[in-house]
Backbone as a printed PyTorch tensor [residue, N CA C, xyz], in Angstrom:
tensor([[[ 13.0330,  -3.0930,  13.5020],
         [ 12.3820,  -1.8190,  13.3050],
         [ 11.6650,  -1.4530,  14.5990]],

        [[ 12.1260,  -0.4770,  15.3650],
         [ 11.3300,   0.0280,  16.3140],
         [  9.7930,   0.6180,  16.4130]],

        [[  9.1700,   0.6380,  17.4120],
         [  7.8890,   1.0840,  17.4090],
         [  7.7520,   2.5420,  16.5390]],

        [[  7.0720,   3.0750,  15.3100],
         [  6.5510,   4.2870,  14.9750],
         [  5.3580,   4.5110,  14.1540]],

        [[  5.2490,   5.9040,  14.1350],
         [  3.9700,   5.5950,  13.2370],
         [  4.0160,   6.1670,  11.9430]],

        [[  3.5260,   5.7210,  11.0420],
         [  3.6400,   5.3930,   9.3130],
         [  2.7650,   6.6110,   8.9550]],

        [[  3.5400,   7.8290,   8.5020],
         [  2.9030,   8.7690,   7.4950],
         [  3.0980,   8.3970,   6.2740]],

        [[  2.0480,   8.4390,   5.8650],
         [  2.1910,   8.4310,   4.0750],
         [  2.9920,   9.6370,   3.3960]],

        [[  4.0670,   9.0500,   3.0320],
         [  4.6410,  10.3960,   2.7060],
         [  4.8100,  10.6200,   1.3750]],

        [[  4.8290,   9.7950,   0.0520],
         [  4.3170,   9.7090,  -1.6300],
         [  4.2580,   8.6810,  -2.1570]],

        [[  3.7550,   8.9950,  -3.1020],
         [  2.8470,   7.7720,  -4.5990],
         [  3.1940,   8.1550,  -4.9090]],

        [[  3.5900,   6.6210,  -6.0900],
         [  3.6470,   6.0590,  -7.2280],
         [  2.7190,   6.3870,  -7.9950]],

        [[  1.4780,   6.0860,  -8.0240],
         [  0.5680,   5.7280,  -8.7200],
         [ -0.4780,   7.5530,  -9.0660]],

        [[ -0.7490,   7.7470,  -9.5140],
         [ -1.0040,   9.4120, -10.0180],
         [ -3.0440,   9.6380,  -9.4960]],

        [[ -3.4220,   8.6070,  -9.5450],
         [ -4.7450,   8.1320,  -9.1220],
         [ -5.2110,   8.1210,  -7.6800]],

        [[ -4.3600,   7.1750,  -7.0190],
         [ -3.7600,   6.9580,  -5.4020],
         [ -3.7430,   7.9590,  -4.8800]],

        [[ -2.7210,   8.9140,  -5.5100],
         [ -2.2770,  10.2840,  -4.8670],
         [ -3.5360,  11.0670,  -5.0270]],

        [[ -4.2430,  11.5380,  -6.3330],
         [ -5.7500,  12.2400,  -6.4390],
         [ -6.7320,  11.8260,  -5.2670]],

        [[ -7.1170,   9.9120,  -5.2450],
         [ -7.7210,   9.7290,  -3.9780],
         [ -7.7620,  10.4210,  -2.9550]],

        [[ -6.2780,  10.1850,  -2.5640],
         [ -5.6880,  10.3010,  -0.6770],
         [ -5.4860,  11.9610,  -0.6290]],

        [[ -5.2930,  12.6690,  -1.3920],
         [ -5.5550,  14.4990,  -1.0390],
         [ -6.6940,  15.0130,  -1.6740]],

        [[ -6.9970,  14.4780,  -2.2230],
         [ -8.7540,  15.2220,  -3.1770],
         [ -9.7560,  14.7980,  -3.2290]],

        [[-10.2940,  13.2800,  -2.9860],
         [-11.3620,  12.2620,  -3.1020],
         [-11.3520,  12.0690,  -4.3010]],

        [[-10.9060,  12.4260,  -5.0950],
         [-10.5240,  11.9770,  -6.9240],
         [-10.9850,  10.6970,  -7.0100]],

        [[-11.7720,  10.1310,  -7.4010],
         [-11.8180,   8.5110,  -7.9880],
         [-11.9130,   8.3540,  -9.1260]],

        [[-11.1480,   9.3000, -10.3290],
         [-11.4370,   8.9030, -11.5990],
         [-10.0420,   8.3180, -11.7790]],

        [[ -9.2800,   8.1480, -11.3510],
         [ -8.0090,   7.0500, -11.5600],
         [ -7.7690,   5.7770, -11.2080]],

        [[ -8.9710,   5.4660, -10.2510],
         [ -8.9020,   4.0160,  -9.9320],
         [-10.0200,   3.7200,  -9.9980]],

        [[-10.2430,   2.2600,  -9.7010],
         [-11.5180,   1.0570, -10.4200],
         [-12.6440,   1.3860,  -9.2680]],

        [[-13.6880,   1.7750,  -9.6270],
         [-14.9740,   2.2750,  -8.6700],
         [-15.0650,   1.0740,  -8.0520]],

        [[-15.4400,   0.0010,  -8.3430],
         [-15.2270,  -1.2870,  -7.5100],
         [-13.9710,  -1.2620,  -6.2170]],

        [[-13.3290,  -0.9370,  -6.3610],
         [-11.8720,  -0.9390,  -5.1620],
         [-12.0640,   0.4170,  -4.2500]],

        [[-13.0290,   1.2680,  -4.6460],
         [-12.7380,   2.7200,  -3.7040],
         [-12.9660,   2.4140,  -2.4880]],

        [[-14.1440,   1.0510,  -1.8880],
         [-14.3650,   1.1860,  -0.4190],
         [-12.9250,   0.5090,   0.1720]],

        [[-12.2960,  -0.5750,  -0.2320],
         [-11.2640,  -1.0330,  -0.5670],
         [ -9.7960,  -0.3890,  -0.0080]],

        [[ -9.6380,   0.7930,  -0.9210],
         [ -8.3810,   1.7970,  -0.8810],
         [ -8.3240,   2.7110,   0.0850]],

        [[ -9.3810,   3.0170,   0.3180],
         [-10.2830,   4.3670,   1.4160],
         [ -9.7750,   3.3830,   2.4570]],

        [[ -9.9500,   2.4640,   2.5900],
         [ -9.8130,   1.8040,   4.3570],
         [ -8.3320,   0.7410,   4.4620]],

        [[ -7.7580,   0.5400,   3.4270],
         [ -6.3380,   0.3060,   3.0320],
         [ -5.7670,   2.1340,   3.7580]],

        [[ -5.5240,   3.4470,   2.5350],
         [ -4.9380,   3.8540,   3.2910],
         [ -4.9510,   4.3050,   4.5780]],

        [[ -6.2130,   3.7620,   5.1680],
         [ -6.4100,   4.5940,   6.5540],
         [ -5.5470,   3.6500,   7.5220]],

        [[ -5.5580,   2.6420,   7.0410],
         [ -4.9720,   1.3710,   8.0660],
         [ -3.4470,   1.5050,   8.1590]],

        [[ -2.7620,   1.9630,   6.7410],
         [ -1.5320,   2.0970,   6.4700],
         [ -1.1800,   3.7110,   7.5420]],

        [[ -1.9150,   4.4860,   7.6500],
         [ -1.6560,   5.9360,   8.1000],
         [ -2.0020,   6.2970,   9.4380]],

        [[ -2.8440,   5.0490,  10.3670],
         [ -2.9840,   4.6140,  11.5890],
         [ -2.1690,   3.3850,  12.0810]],

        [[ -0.9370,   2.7990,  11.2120],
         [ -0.5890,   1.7370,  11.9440],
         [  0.6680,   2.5180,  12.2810]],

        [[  1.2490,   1.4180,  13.5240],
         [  2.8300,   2.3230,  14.0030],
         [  4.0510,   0.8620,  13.6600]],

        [[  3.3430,   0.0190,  12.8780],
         [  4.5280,  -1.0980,  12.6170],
         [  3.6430,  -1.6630,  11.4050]],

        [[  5.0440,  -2.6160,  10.6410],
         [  4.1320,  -3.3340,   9.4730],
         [  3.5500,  -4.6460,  10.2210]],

        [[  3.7350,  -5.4640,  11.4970],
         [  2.8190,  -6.2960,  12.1770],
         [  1.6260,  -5.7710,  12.5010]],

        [[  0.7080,  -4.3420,  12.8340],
         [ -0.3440,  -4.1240,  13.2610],
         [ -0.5310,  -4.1720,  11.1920]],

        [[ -0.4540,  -4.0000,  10.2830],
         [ -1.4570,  -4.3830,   9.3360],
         [ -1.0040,  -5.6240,   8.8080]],

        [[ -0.7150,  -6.7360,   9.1260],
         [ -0.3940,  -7.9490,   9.1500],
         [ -1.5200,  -8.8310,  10.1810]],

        [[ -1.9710,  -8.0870,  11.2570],
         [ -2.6630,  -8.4390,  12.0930],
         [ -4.4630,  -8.4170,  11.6520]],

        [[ -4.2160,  -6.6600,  10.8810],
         [ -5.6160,  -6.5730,   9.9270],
         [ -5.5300,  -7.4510,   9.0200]],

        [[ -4.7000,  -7.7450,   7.8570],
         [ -5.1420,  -8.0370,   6.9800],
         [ -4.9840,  -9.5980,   6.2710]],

        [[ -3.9290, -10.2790,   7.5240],
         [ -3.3150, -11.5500,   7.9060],
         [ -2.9650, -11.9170,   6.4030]],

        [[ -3.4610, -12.6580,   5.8360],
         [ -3.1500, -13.6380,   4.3150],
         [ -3.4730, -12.7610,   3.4410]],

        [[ -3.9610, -11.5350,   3.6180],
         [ -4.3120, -10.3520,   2.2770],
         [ -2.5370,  -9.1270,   2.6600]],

        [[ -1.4030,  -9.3180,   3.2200],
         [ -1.1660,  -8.6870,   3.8260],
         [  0.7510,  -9.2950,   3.3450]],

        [[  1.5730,  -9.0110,   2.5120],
         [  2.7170,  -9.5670,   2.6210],
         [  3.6060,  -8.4970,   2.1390]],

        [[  4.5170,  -9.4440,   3.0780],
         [  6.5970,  -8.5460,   2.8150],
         [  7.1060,  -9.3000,   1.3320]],

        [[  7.4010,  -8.7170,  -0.0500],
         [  8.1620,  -9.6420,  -0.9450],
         [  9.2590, -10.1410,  -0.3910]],

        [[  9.8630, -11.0690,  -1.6120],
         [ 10.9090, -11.4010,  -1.2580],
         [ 12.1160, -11.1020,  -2.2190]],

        [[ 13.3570, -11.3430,  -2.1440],
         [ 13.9030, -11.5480,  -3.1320],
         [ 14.2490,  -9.8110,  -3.4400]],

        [[ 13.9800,  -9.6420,  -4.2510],
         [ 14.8750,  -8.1070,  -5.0710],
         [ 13.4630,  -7.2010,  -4.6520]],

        [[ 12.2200,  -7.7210,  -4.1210],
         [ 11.5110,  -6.9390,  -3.7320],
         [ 11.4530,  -7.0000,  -2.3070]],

        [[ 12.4320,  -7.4840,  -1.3050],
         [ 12.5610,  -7.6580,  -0.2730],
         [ 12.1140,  -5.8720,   0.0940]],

        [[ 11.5740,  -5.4410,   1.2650],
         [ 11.0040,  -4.0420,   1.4050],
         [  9.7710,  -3.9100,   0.7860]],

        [[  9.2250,  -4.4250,   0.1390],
         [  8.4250,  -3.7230,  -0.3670],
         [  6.8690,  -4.7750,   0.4610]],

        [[  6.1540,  -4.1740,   0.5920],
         [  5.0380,  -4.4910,   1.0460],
         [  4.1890,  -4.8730,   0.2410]],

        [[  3.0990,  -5.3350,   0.5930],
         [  2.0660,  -5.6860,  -0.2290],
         [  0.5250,  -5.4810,   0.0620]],

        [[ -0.5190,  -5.3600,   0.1540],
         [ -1.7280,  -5.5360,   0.8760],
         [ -3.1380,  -5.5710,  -0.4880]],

        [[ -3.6660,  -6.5290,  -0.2590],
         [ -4.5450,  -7.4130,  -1.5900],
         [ -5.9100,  -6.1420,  -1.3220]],

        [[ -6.0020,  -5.8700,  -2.5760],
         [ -7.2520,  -5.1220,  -3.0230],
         [ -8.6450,  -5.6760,  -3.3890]],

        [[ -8.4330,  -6.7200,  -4.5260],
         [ -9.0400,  -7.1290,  -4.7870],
         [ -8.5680,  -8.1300,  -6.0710]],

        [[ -8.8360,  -9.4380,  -6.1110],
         [ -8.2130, -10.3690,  -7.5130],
         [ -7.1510,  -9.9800,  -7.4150]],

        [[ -6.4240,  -9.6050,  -8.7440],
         [ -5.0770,  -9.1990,  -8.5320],
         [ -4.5150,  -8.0290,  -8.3250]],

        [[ -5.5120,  -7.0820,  -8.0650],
         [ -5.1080,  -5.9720,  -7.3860],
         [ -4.5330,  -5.5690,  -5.9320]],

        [[ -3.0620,  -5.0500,  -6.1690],
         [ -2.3760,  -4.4580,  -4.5950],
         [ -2.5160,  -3.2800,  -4.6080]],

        [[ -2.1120,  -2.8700,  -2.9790],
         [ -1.5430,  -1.7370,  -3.1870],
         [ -0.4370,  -2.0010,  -2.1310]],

        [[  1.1890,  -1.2180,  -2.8090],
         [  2.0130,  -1.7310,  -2.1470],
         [  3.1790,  -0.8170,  -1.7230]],

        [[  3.7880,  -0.6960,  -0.9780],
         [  4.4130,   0.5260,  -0.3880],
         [  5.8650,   0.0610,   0.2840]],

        [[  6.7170,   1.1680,   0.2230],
         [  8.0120,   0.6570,   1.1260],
         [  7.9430,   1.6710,   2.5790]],

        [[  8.4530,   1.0070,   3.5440],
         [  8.7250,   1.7220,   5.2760],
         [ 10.1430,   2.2460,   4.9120]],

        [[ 10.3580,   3.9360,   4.7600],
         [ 11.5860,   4.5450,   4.8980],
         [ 11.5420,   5.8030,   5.7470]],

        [[ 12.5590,   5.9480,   6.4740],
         [ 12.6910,   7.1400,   7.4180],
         [ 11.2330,   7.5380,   7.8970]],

        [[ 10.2130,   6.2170,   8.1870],
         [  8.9260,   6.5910,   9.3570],
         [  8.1920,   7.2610,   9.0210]],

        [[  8.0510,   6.1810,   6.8730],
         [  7.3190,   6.4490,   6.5510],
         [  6.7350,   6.1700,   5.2820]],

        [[  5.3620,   5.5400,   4.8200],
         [  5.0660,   4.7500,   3.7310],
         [  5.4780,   5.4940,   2.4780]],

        [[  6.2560,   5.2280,   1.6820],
         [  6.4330,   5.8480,   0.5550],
         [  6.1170,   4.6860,  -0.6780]],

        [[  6.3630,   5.6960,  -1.8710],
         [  5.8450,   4.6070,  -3.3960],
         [  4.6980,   4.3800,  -3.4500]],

        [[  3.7680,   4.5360,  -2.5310],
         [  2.7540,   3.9350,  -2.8760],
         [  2.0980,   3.8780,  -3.8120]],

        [[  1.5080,   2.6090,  -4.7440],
         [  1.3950,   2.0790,  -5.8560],
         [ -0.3960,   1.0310,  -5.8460]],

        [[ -0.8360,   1.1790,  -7.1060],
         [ -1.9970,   0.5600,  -7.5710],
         [ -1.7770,  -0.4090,  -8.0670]],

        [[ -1.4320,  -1.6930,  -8.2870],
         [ -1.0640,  -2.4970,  -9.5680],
         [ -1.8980,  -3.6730,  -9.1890]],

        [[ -1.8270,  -3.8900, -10.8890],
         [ -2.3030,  -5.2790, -11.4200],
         [ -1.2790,  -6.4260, -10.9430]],

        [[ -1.0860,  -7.1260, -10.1770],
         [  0.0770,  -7.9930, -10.0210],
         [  0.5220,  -8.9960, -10.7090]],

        [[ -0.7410,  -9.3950, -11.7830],
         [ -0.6460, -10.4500, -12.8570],
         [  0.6320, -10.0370, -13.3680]],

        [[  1.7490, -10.8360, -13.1970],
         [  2.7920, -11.2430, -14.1710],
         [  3.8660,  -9.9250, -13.5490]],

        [[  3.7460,  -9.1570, -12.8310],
         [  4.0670,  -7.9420, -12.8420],
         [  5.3760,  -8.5170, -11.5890]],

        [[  6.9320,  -8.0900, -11.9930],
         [  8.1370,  -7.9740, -10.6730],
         [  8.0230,  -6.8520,  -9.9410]],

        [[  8.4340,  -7.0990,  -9.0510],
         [  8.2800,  -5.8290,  -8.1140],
         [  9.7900,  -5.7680,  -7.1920]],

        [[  9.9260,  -4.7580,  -7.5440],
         [ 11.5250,  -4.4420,  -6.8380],
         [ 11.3940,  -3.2510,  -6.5670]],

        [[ 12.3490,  -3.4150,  -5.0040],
         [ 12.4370,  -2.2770,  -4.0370],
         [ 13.4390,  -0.8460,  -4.8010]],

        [[ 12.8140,   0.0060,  -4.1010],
         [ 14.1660,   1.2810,  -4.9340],
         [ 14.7520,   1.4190,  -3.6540]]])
């Protein structure tokens, strides 16, 4: 993957999306807002998935397997938020509980 930089370009998650265009926080856990606020800023200032690998080192993973693509970055306990890199640029982005939960790429 060559050098670029990562626009957020849609969510998954209906909450996420209220956040990141409205300041909405009635869809996600008031505990996680300082959390998500500086998650997507990191995701929408990085130009590769190694510069937030670099932020977020062991909070910070590529799946594997049938979720190969899909990203990961730790919120809090078992909370992610997790996104795929397509055409140069974060899409899906998603809130989840990861307890027990598969995660596969579209």
């Amino acid at each position: 993957m060559e050098d670029l930089i990562l626009a957020i370009k849609n969510f998954s998650h209906k909450g996420l999306k209220q956040f990141y265009y409205d300041g909405n926080e009635s869809g996600l856990n008031p505990n996680h807002i300082d959390s998500i606020a500086f998650i997507l800023d990191a995701v929408e200032a990085s130009h590769h998935p190694k510069d937030l690998k670099a932020i977020y080192r062991d909070k910070f993973s590529e799946k594997k397997g049938s979720g190969k693509g899909v990203y990961s970055i730790k919120v809090n306990g078992n909370w992610r938020i997790t996104f795929q890199i397509q055409d140069e640029g974060a899409e899906f982005l998603d809130y989840i509980d990861y307890h027990g939960k598969k995660i596969k790429a579209r």
